[in-house]
Structures are given as C-alpha cells and as structure tokens.
VEXRO-993153 format. One record per residue (C-alpha): residue in one letter; z, y, x. Coordinates in steps of 0.5 Angstrom, whole numbers, plus 2048, in hexadecimal, padded with zeros to 3 digits. Layout:
! residues N
{r 'A'; {Z; Y; X}}
...
//
This chain:
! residues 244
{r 'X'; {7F0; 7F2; 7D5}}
{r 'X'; {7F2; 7F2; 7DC}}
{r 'X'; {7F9; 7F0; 7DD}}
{r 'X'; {7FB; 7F5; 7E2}}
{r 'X'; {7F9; 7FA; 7DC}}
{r 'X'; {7FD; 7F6; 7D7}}
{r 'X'; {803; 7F5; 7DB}}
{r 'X'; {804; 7FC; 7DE}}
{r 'X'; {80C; 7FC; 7DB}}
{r 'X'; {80D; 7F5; 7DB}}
{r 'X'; {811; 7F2; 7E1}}
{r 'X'; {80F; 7ED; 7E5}}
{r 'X'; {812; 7E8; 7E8}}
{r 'X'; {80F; 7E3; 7EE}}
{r 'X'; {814; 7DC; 7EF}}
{r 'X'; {812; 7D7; 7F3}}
{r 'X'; {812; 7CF; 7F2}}
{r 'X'; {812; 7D1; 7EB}}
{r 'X'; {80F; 7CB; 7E8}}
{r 'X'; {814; 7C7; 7E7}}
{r 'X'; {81B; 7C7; 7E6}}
{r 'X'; {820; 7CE; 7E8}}
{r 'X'; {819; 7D1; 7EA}}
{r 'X'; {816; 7D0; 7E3}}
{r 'X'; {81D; 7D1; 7E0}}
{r 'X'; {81D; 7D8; 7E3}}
{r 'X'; {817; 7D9; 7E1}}
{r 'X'; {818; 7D8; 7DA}}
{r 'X'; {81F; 7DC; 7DA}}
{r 'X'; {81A; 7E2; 7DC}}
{r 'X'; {815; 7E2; 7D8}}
{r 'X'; {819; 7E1; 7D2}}
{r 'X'; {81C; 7E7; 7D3}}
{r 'X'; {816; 7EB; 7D4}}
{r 'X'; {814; 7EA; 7DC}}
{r 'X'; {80C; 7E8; 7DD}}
{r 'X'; {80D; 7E1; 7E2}}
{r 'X'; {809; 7E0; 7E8}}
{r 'X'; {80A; 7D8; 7E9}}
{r 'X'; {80A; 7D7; 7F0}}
{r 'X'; {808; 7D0; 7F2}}
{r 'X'; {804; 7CB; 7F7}}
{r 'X'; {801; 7C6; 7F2}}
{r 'X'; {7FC; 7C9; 7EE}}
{r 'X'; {7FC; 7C4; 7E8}}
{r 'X'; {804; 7C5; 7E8}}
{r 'X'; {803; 7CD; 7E8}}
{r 'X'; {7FE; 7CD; 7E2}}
{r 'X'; {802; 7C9; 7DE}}
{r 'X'; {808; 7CC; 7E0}}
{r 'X'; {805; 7D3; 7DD}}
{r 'X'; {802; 7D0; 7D7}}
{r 'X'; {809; 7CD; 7D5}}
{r 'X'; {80C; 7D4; 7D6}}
{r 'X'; {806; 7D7; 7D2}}
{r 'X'; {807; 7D3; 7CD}}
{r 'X'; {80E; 7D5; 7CC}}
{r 'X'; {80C; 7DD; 7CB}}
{r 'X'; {80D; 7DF; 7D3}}
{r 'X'; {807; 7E2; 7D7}}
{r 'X'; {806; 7DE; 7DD}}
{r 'X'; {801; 7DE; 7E1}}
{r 'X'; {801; 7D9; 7E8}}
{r 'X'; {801; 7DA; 7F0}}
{r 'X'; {7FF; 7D6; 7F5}}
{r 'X'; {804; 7D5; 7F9}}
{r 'X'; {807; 7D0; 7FE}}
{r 'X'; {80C; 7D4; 802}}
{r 'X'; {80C; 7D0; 809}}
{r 'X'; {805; 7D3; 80B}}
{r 'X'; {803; 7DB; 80D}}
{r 'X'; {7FD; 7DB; 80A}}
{r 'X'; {7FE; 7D8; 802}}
{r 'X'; {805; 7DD; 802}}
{r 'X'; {801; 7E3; 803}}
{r 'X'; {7FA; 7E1; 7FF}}
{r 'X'; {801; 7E0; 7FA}}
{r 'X'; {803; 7E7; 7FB}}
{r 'X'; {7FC; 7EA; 7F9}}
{r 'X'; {7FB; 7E5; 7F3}}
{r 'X'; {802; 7E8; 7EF}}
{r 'X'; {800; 7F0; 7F2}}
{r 'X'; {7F9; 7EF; 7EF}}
{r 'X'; {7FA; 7EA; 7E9}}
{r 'X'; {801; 7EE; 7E6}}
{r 'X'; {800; 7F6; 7EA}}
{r 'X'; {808; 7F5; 7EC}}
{r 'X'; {80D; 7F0; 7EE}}
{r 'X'; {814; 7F2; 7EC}}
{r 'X'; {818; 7EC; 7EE}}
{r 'X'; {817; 7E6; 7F3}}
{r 'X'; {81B; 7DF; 7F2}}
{r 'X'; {81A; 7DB; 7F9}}
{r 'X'; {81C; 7D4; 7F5}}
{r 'X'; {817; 7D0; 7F9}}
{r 'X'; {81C; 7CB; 7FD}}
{r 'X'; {81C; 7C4; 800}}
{r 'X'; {822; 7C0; 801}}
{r 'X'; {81E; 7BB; 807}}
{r 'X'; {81E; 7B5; 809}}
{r 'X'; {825; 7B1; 809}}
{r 'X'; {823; 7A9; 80B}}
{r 'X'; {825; 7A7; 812}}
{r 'X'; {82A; 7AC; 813}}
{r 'X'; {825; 7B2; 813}}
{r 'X'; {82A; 7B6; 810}}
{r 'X'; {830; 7B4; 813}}
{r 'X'; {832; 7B8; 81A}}
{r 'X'; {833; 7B4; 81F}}
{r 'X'; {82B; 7B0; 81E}}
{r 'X'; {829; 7B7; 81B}}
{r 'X'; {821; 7B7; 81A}}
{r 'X'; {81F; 7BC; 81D}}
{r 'X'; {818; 7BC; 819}}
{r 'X'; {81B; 7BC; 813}}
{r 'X'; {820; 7C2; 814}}
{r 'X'; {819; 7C7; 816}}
{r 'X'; {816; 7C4; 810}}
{r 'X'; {81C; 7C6; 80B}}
{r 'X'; {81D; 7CD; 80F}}
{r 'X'; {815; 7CE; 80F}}
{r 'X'; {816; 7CF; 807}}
{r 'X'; {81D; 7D1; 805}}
{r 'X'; {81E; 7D6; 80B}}
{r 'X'; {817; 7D8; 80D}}
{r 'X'; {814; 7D7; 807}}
{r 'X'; {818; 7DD; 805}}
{r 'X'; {817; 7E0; 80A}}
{r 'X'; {80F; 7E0; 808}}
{r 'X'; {810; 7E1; 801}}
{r 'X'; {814; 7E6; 801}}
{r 'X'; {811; 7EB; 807}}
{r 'X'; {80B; 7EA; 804}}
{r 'X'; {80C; 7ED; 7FD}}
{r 'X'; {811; 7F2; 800}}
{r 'X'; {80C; 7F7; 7FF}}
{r 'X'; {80C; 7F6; 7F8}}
{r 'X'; {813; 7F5; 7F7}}
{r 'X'; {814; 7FC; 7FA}}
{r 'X'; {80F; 7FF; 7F5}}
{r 'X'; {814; 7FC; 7EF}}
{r 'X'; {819; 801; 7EC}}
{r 'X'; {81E; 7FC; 7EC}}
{r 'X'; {81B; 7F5; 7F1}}
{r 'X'; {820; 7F0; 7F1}}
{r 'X'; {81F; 7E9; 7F7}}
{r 'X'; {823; 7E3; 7F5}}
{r 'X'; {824; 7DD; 7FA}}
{r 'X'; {826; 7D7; 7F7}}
{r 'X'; {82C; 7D5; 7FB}}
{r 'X'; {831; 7CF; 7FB}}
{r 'X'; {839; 7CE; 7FC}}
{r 'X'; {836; 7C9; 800}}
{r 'X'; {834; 7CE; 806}}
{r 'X'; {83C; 7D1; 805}}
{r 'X'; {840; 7D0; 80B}}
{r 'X'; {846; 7D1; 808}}
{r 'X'; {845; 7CC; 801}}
{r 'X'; {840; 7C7; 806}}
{r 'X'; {83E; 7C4; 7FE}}
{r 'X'; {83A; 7BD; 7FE}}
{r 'X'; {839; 7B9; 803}}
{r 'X'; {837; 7B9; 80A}}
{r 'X'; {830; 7BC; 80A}}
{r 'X'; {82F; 7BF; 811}}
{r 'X'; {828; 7C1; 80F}}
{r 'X'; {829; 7C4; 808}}
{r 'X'; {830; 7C7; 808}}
{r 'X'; {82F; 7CC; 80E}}
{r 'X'; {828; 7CE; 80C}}
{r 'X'; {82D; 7D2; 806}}
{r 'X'; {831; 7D4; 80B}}
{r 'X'; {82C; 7D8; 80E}}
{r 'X'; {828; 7D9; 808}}
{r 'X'; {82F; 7DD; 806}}
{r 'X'; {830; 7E1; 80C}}
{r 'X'; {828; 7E2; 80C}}
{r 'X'; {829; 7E5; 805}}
{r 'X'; {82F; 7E9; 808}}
{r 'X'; {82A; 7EC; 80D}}
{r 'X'; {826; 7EE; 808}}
{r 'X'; {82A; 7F1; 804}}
{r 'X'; {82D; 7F6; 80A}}
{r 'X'; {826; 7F8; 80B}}
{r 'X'; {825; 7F9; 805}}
{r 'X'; {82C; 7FD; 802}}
{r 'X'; {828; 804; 802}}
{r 'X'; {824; 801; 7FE}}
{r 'X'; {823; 800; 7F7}}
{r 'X'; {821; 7F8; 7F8}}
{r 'X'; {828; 7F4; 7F7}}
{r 'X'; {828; 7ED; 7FB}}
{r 'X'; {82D; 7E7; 7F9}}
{r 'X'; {82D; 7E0; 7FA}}
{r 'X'; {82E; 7DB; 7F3}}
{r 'X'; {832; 7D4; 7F3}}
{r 'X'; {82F; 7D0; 7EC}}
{r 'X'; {834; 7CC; 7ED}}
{r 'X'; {833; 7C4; 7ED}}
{r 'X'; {82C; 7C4; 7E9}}
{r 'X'; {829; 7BE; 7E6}}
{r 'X'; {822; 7BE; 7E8}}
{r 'X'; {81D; 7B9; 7ED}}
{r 'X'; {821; 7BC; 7F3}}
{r 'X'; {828; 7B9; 7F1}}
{r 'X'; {824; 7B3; 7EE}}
{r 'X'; {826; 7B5; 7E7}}
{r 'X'; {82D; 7B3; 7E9}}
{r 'X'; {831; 7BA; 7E8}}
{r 'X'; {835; 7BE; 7E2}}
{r 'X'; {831; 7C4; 7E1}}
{r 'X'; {82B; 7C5; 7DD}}
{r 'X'; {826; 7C9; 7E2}}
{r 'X'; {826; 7CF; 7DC}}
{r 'X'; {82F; 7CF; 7DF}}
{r 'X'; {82C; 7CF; 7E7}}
{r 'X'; {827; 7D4; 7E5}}
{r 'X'; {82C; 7D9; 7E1}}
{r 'X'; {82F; 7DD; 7E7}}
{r 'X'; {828; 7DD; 7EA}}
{r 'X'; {826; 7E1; 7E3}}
{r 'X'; {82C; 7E6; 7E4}}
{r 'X'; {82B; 7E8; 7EA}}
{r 'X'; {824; 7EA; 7E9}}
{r 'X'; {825; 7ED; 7E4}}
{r 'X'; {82C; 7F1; 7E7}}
{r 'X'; {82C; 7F8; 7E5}}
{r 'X'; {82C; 7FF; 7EB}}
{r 'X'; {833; 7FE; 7EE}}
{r 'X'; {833; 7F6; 7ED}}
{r 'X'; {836; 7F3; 7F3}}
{r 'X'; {831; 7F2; 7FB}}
{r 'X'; {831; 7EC; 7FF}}
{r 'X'; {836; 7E8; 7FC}}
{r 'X'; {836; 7E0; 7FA}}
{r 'X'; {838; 7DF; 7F3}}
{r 'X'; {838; 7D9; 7EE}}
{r 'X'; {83A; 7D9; 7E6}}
{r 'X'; {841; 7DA; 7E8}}
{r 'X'; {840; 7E0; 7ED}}
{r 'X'; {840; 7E1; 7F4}}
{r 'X'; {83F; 7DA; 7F9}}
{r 'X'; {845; 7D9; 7FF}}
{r 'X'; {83F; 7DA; 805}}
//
C-alpha cells in the first residue's frame, strides 16, 4: 500500500543529523510513541542503517537525503518527506558542527574566519534552509512543532564551556533566529522553541560527557510534542527555561 495512504493520520516528524547520537535518540523517542520518523542525513549507508536500526525497534522510519549547507539537497529533501509521508508535523534541526579548534581557530583573537562560515553554513543557515523549505508543509499540520537543538554554550549570560569562538555564537543567534521565528509565527498554530540536550556523550564531545544522547534528546521529544497552549520562542533544557 502507498505510504502516504496508510499514514494518512500518523504524524510525522523530519529530524535532521538523525544517524547518530541525539538525532537517532530523538528519532527513537518519537517513533516509539507513535510518530512516523524521516531520518535526515548526508551519508547514504549511515542514513540506511540508521532507518533500519529504528525499523527493527518497531518504528516506521523512512530516510531523507539531506545535507543541510546546500539549497538544492535541502529542497529535493523537502519534497522526498511530502511524497514519501503525505505531511510533516514536526521538524527537529539537530544537525550541528562544532568546527575546527587546532591552532587557535576558535580562539577570538586568531579566529579562523573560514571555520566561523563553515559552523554557521550548517547551525544557522542550515536551519534556515531546512525549516523555510518544509514551512509549507508544517502549516498544513493541525499541530506543527519546529525545535532547534541549541546549547547554554550560545548563553550570554551562562558563557558555559570553553572558549569557542565559532560554535558558542552560532547558538547565540540560533536562539535568537528561533526567537524570530516564533514572532513571526505567534498567530499561528506552528510553536518554535529552542532545546539544550545538556553535555551528551556522543562523537562530538568525544564520548567524554555525562549524559547518554537518550537524556540530551528528551527536551527535544517534549517540545515536539508540547500541546496548543505550550510555550513559543523560548529556550529550554530538562530543568526549564535557559538564562539567555
């Protein structure tokens, strides 16, 4: 049977840089509670075996092409999950980069100017991409959530972690992008927020953390799936809303 027949009153939900770590977490978390998952990725075999991980846990999994610094993979992405699911009624942007930090590029004072496009290409623009490409479908959901995956790094009031020119401030405006977004969208029945996973233990912090990526990807699971009257533009973690 065609899927967008049989999925008719699923929810789907898009999340991207779901192969691994968080993004395969969140996917998990969704798809056990009902929600068809589109596992966005860049590379193919990661993408298959990541979908056929989730399907051999019971969850309807399908995956999307997606490399989130280029125009033309993010909107081919954008029409794969509209063909493939009929809808999309939650978008999770967690594809991240940290970027480079040899030689002082992170440092501000010899800040690498190429490595400060290369992390902003993917953990502002990138949402930017996704998200504007599949508004239209999101709008057409009876309850669409978008949720950023942020961190307290990007806080100017906590300045957590260390000095990490690049990757720090790619949050901070992520967290005020997801700010923008949500004025937009206050009239609407689209809800926007912002998630802090916390200091999760995957190949980004070199597996060198406390928290397991199921921990970092719960606040993201509850923000997608927050009800009518949830809150709008804010940034939260599992303790409630982050100092900006």
């Amino acid at each position: 049977m065609d899927r967008v027949n049989d999925t008719r009153e699923t929810k789907t939900a898009l999340i991207t840089g779901a192969n691994k770590g968080i993004g395969f977490a969140v996917a998990q978390g969704l798809g056990s509670i009902g929600f068809t998952v589109a596992v966005g990725a860049r590379d193919g075999a990661r993408r298959e075996e990541a979908v056929e991980r989730l399907r051999g846990t019971g969850v309807d999994a399908f995956g999307v092409a997606l490399d989130v610094t280029s125009d033309d993979s993010v909107a081919a992405a954008a029409k794969t999950v509209e063909h493939t699911a009929g809808r999309l009624d939650v978008l999770v942007n967690n594809a991240g980069v940290s970027g480079r930090t040899d030689g002082g590029a992170q440092d501000p004072s010899t800040l690498d100017l190429d490595v400060l496009r290369a992390v902003l290409d993917t953990n502002v623009f990138g949402v930017v991409r996704v998200t504007n490409a599949v508004l239209p479908l999101l709008r057409r959901a009876d309850s669409p959530r978008i949720v950023n995956m942020s961190s307290n790094m990007g806080s100017l009031t906590l300045r957590t972690g260390p000095v990490l020119a690049a990757y720090a401030p790619s949050k901070s405006m992520l967290n005020s992008i997801t700010a923008q977004y949500a004025r937009e969208l206050a009239d609407t029945n689209v809800i926007v927020n912002a998630a802090c996973p916390g200091y999760v233990a995957t190949d980004f912090t070199g597996f060198n953390a406390p928290r397991t990526p199921e921990q970092g990807a719960a606040i993201a699971i509850r923000l997608a799936t927050l009800p009518d009257d949830g809150p709008r533009g804010g940034f939260f973690d599992d303790e409630g809303a982050v100092p900006w």
